[in-house]
N, C-alpha and C positions, 0 to 999 in steps of 0.2 A: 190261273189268274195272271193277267201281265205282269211283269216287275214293278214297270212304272206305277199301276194302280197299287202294289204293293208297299212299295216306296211311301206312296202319298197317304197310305193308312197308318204304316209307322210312324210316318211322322205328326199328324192328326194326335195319335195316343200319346206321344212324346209331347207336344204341346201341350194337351190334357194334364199330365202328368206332371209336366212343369207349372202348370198353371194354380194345381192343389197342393204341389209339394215345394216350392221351393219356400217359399216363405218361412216353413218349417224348418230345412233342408241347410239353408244359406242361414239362419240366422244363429249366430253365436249365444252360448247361453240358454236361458227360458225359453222354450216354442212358444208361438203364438197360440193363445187359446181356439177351441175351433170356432168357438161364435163370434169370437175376433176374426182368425181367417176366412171363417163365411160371411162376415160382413163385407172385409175388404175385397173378396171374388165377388162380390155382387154389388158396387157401388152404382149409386147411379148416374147417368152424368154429367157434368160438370155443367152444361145448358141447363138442368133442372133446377140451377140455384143461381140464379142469374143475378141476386144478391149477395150471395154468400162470398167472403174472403177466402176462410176453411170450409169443410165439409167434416163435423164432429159423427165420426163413426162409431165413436164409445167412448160414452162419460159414467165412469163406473166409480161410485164411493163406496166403502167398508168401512164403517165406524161398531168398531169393538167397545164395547164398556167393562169395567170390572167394581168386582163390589164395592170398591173405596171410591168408584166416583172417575179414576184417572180413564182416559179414552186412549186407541188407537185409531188414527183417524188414515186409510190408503187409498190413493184416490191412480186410477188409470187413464189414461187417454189416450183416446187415437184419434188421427184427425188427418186429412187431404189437404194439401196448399192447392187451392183453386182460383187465384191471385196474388197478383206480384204482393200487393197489402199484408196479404196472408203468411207471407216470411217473418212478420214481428212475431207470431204468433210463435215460433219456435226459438224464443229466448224466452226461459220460463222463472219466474221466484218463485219458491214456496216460503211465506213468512211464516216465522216462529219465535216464540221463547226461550230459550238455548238456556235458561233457568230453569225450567219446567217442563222441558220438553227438547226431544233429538229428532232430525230431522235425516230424511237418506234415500237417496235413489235406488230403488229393487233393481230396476235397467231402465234403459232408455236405447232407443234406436232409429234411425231415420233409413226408410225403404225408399231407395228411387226409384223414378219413373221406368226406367232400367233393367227393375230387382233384383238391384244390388241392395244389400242388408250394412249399414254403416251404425257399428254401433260406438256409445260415446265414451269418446275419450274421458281418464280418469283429470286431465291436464285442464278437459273445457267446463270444470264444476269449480265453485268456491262458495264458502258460506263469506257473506256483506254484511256487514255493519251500517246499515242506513243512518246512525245518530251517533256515529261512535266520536262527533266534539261534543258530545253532551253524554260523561259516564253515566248519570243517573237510569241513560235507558239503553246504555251498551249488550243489555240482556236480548234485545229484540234482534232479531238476525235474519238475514233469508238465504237460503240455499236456490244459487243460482246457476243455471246451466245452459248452453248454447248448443241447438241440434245440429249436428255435421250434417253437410253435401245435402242441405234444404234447395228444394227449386219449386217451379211447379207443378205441381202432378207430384210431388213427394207426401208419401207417409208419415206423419212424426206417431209414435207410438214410445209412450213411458209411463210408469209405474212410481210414484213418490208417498212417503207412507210419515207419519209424523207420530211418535209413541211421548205419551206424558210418560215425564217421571213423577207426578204429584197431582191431583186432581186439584181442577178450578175451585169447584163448592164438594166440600168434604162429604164424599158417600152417594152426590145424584150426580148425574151424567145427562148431559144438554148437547145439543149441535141440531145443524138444521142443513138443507140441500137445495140447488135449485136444479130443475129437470131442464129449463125452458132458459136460452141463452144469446147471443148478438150474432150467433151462427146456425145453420139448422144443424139437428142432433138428431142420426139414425136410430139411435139406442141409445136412453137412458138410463139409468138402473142406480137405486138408492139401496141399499141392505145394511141393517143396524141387526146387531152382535147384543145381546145380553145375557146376563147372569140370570136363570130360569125363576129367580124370586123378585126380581125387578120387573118394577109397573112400569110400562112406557107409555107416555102422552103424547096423540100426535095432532097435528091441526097444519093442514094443506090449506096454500097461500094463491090466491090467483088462480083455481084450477079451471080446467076447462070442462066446456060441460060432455055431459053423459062419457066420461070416464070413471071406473072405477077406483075408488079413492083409497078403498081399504086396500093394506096389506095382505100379502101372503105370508102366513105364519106358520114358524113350523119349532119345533120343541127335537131335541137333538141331546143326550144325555143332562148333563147338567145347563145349557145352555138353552137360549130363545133366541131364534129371527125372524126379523121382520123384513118384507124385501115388496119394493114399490119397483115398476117397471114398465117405462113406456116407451112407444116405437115411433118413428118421424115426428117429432118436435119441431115447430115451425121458429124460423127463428124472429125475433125482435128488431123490429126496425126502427130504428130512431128517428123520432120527429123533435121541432124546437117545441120547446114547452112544453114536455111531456111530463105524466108522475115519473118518480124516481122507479129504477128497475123494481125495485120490493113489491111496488104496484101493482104492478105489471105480468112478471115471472111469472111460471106456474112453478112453485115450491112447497117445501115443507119442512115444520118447525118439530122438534124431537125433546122431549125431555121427563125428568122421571120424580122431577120438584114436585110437589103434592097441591105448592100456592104461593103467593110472592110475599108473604109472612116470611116461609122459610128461605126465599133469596133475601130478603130484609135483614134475617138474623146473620149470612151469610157477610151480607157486606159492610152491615156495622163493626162486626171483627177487623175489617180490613182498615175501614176511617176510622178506629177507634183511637183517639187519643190525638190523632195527627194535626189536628187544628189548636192543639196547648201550646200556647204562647212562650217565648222563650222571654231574654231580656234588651236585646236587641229589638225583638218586635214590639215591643212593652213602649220602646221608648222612641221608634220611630212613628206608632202611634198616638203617642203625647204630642210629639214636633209635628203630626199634619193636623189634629186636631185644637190644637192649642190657641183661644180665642174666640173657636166655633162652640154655641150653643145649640144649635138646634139640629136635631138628629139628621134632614136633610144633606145640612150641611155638610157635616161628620161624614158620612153615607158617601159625597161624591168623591170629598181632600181623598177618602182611603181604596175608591173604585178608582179613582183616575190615577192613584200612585201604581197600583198592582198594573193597570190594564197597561201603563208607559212601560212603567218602570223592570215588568218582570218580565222577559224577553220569552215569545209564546215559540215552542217545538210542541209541531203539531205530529200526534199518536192517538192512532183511533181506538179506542176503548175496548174492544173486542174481546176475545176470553180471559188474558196474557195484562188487560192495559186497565183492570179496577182496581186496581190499592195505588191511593197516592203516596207521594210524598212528604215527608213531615214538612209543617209549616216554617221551623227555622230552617229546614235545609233549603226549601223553597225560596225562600228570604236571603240564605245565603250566595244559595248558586245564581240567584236571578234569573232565572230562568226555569222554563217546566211548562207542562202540558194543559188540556184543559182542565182536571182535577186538582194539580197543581195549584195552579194560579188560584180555583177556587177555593181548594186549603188553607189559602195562603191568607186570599180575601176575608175570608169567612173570620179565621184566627184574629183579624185586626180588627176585623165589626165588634167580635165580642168583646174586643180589648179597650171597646171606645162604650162596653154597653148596651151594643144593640144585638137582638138576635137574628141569627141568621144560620141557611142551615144550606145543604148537599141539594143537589137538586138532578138527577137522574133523565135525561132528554133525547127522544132522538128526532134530529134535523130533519127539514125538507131533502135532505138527500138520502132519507131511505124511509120506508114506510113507518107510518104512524104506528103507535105504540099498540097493541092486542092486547088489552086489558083484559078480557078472560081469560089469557091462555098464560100460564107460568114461564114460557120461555125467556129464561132471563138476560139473555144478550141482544136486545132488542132497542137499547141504549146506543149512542155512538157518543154523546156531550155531555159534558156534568156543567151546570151555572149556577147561579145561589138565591136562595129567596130570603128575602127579609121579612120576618112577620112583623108585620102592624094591626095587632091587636086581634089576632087571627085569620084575617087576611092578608095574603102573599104578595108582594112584590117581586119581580125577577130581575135580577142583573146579569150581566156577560160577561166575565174580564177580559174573556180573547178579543172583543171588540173596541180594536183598541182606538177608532174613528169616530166613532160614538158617543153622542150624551146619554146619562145618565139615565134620561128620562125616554127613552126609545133600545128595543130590543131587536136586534135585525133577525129581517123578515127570517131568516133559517129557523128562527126560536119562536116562529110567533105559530097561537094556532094549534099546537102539539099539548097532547097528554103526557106528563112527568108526574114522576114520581119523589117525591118530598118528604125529606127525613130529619123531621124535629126529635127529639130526644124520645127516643124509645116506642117511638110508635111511626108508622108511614100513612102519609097523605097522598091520594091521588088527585091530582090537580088540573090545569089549563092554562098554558099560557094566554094571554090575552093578543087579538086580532087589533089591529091599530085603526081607527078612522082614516078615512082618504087625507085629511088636513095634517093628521099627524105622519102622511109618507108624502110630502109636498114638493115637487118643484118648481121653483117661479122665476121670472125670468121679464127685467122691465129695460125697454127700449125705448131708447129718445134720437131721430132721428133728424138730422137736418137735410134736406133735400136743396141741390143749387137746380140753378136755370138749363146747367148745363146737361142734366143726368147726372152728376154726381153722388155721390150722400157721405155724411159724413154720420159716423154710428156710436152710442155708448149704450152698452150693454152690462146690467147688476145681475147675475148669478148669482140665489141660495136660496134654503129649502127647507127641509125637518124629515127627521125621519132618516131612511137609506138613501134619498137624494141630497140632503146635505153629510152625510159622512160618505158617498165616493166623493164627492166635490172637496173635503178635505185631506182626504187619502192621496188626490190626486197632485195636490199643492205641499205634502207632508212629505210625501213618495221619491218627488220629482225634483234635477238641478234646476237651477234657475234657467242654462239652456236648452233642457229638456222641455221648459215650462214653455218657454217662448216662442219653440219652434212649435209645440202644438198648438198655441191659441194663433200663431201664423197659417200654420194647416186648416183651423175655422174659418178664420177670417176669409183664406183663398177657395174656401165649398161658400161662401157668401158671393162672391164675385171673383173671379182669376185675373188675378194682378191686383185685385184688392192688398191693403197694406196695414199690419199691424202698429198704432200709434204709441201705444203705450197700456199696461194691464198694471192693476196694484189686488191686494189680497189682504185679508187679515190673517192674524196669527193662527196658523192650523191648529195649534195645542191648544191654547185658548178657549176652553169648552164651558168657559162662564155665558160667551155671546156667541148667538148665531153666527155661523161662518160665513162669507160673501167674498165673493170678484169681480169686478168689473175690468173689460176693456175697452178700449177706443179703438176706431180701423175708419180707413177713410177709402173708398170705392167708387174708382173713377167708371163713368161709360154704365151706371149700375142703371139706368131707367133706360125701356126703350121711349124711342120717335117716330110716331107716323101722323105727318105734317104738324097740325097744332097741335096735336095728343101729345101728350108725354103719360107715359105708361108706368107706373111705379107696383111692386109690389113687395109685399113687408118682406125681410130675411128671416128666415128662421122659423117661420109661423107653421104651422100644421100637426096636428097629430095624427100616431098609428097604431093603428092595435096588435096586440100580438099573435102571432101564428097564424095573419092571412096568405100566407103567399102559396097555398095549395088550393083545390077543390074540394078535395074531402081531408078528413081526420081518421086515423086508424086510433089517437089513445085520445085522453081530452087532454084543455089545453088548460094551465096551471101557472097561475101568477104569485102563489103564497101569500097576497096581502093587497089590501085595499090600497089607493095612491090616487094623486091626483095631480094636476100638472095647469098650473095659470099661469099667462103671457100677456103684458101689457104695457102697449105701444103708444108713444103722444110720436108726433111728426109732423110741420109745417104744410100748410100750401107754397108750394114757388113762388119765388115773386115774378109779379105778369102774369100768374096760373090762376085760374077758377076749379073747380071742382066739377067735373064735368059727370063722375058718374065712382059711385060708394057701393060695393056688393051688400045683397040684403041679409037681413040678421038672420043667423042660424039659430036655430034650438029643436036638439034631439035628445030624446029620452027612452029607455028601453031596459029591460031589466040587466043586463052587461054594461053599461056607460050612461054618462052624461055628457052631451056637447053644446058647447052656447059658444058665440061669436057675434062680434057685432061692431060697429063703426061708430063715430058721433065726433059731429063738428061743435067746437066750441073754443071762443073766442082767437079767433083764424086758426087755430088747429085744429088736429083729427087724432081722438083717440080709439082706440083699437083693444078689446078685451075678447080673450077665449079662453075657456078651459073645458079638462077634462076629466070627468071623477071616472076612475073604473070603481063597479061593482059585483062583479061575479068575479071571484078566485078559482071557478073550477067551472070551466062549459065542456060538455059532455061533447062527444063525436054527433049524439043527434041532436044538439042544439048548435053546431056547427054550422052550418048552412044558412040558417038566420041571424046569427053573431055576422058571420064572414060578409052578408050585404048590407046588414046594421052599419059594418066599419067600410064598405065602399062607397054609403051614401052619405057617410062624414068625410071620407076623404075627397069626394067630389065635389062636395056643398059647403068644404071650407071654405076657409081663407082665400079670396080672389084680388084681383087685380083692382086699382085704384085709379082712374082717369081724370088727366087735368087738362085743362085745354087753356089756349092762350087768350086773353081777355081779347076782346075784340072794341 
């Protein structure tokens, strides 16, 4: 055989050999697993994911349980930078309890494109204090780490493991996983660890069809597992107004609870006692109540002090985050989370007489509540209900923009769980009428000879449109305020000019809140010869989530709303009215649209509005929504023609 063809075979098997061994070879530490290394020899490429940032090669959890309840929860990943984007991806937290639980990298290593093995330095990890101006929740921690010599085409590959020192609920063991993620996922794999006399509950979220759902189970001396495992996972693509990931995912919920009786018994221990009034609250309750008789009243003096007065640190409820606070500490520190504040609330209601109780929630930003299944972290918000006479009431204290008598939309809608004295109620919060989530908006315009106009516009609302509107005047300096109503005014006309804006008291949550401006807009009508062309500012409505052809999830509003706009505006003088657009009215099970003109006594008034009515349109009723809202936007609001008297 020639050298040369010899040569060229050595080298063949040398490249082989490189290509199966070094990974193993070069890396310090742990070898790479082999279905790890077979994964990574066999990627596919990088054109295949023509959305993807990373490329998740193994998303591997171990959740261990032991008979008292405490878990081991180790989670693996490996994953390809297949975009510059993709480099956040390798600055990683793992959040924890540092009370309850230790936190620690097994290894970590980042593989270049190169295969060079870089593993991490002990210098590039630190455990964070996310809240640490606020001791009360100095417990929560995250162990954070930055992967070395990241580029594209690199490997990040690590191993982080989180061991309780104390179980959440005394004796059952809970946790849940998701397969399906904002990247696609070669391999995913879920395996739960038990003690061989422990029941496991499971119930899969999102699944996809004709996969198999059950586990692979296997009994192993004293021990039971369970092990779920699926191959290319498509990844999630983000549209506007989508449901929350929960939705969406394909996941699964784990737990070994029997019924939410015994999460009940579970979290009464935790709020026991914490809403006993001290003597400070005793008697700042006297001072907001004092003079009010009627329980309303009471109700707002002690929601509007908590929701100002007690400075909201936002901590998501999660394993680590259900025992509050006591209510004088609450009281003292001024400040605290959403169970806090609720503690806090709740302590001054009864202190004034009224009852009220825990209210167990979780928001539009993550899936509704699964009332048959016991998995009890399912919650993200605690708010409070008042009972009137066995029927609930709901308040919010974190919303701190908000009257009294309106629940934002995050809370509306949702099944909670409600905890009156020794027993639990499952409940509803209540969906708001379109009137009660209103924005309205009245313009009086003066139009000159010249094209000019002169504008005064009254801003407010009910509902979520009247507390951003006071959020935004709460929020803001006086020339932050000014330069934005100046940035309106110039999307009205450019060179338009702000004349002057007044506001009412944002705190003030006895009266509706309102703003008005004045702007004066030179050159704002066109001219073609005797025409003068005018058309309203600001007029038109839009619906949400047209601006594709198709929908891959549905589209989600969380709440009824509705939005009226009403316009008086002269004739010119020397102008007639040459031509008025014809009245609109559309109706259809997603909206309501009316628009319409009318002369009366030498002016022209101008009424539209919009009610939405579907909170949830499906992908296949997409297509007819989406020309429903083209043939409103076409057939609104038009042009107004005057012509010069003759």
């Amino acid at each position: 055989m020639p050298v040369r063809k010899i040569l060229l075979i050595l080298l063949l098997i040398s490249l082989f050999l490189l290509s199966s061994c070094t990974l193993n070879h070069l890396m310090p530490g742990k070898a790479i697993d082999d279905d790890v290394g077979h994964l990574i020899r066999n990627i596919p490429p990088a054109e295949s994911y023509p959305d993807a940032h990373i490329l998740v090669i193994l998303k591997e959890e171990i959740d261990e349980a032991f008979e008292d309840g405490r878990g081991k929860y180790t989670l693996h990943m490996v994953f390809k930078i297949v975009k510059e984007r993709g480099k956040d991806y390798a600055d990683i937290e793992i959040g924890f309890n540092s009370r309850t639980a230790t936190a620690s990298i097994l290894f970590a290593r980042t593989i270049t494109p190169e295969g060079e093995v870089i593993p991490l330095k002990k210098n590039a990890t630190k455990v964070i204090t996310p809240f640490e101006k606020y001791p009360s929740y100095s417990d929560y921690k995250k162990l954070a780490f930055s992967m070395p010599g990241v580029a594209i085409g690199s490997i990040v590959d690590y191993k982080v493991t989180i061991q309780e020192k104390k179980p959440t609920i005394e004796g059952k063991f809970s946790s849940s996983y998701y397969f399906q993620g904002y990247n696609p996922i070669l391999l995913s794999r879920y395996k739960v660890i038990l003690p061989k006399d422990m029941e496991l509950k499971y119930y899969p979220i999102n699944p996809f069809k004709d996969v198999p759902l059950s586990p692979v189970t296997r009994q192993q001396g004293d021990k039971k597992t369970y092990l779920w495992e699926y191959e290319n996972i498509p990844q999630i693509m983000e549209e506007e107004h989508m449901p929350p990931l929960d939705e969406v995912a394909f996941g699964i919920l784990v737990t070994t609870l029997d019924s939410w009786e015994g999460f009940s018994h579970w979290w009464r221990k935790k709020i026991n006692g914490k809403t006993e009034p001290d003597r400070s609250i005793k008697e700042k309750v006297a001072e907001l109540t004092q003079g009010l008789s009627a329980p309303k009243e009471k109700i707002e003096a002690l929601f509007n002090y908590v929701k100002k007065k007690i400075r909201y640190v936002y901590i998501d409820l999660g394993k680590s985050g259900y025992e509050p606070a006591s209510a004088p500490e609450v009281f003292e520190n001024k400040y605290g989370d959403c169970k806090d504040k609720s503690t806090l609330l709740i302590s001054m209601l009864r202190s004034a007489g009224i009852p009220a109780y825990y209210v167990l929630i979780p928001t539009n930003s993550m899936g509704n509540w699964i009332r048959h299944f016991p998995y009890p972290f399912q919650f993200d918000h605690c708010i409070v209900a008042i009972d009137k006479g066995g029927e609930y009431s709901f308040i919010d204290p974190v919303a701190e923009n908000y009257r009294i008598d309106y629940l934002p939309e995050s809370n509306q809608n949702r099944d909670v769980l409600i905890f009156p004295d020794q027993k639990i109620i499952i409940g509803r919060t209540p969906l708001a009428r379109p009137e009660e989530n209103a924005s309205y908006g009245q313009y009086r315009i003066k139009i000159e000879t010249d094209g000019s106009i002169e504008g005064e516009v009254k801003d407010f609302g009910t509902g979520e449109p009247e507390a951003s509107l006071r959020s935004f005047f709460a929020d803001h300096s006086p020339t932050e305020i000014k330069e934005a109503l100046e940035k309106r005014v110039d999307k009205i006309s450019a060179g338009a000019k702000l004349v002057e804006y007044s506001h009412l008291d944002p705190m003030n949550f006895k009266v509706n809140f309102a703003a008005r401006i004045k702007y004066h807009a030179q050159d704002y009508c066109k001219k073609a010869g005797d025409i003068l062309i005018f058309k309203l500012p600001e007029m038109g409505q839009n619906c949400l989530g047209t601006g594709k052809k198709d929908r891959r999830y549905p589209i989600v509003s969380w709440t009824n709303s509705s939005n009226k706009k009403e316009a008086e505006f002269n004739i010119p003088e020397g102008y007639e009215v040459y031509h008025l657009p014809e009245p609109v009215e559309l109706k259809n099970p997603y909206f309501e649209f009316r628009s319409r003109y009318q002369r009366e006594n030498g002016k022209i008034d101008y009424v539209e509005e919009f009610i939405r009515k579907a909170i949830w349109i499906t992908p296949e009723e997409y297509p007819v929504y989406r020309k429903s809202c083209q043939g409103m936007e076409k057939s609104g609001q038009g042009e107004v023609l005057f012509r010069k008297k003759r």
